[in-house]
Phi, psi and omega in degrees: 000129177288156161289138185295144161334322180279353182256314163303309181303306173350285171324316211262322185290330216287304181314299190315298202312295187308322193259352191205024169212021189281341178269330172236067187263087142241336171329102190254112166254141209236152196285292174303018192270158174277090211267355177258329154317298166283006182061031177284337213207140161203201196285343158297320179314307175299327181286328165314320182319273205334312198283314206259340164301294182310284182315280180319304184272007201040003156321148159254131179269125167271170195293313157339324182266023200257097165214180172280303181311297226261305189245355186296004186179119212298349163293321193272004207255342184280296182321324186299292162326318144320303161339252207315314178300315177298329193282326174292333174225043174291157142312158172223000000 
């Protein structure tokens, strides 16, 4: 069973907070905020993203999907994820 959108964010802030705002915790991330825009984030980060997206959801990110649409925020990064779950357990 996938995990709900409300579950993905969860997941995703927890990683951000724990692995990449652990030097700003004052820092308030908001599901829009623009983490490569706000220096939440940056490109060892995205790889960290990934390496923990891939891992946590069993999803594959291909590099073509490595965008500000897809990773630029934590609302684009649950909706992204969704996307790839739903897509990984359609029927063919």
């Amino acid at each position: 069973m996938n995990p709900t959108p409300s579950e993905i964010a969860d997941q995703v802030r927890a990683f951000l907070r724990d692995n990449l705002l652990y030097m700003r915790p004052d820092y308030l991330l908001q599901d829009h905020s623009r983490l490569l825009e706000e220096r939440v984030i940056d490109s060892m980060g995205v790889m960290e993203l990934i390496g923990f997206l891939e891992q946590q959801f069993g999803i594959g990110v291909r590099d073509e999907e490595v965008t500000e649409v897809n990773l630029g925020t934590v609302a684009a990064i649950t909706a992204y994820v969704g996307r790839k779950l739903d897509d990984t357990n359609r029927p063919r």
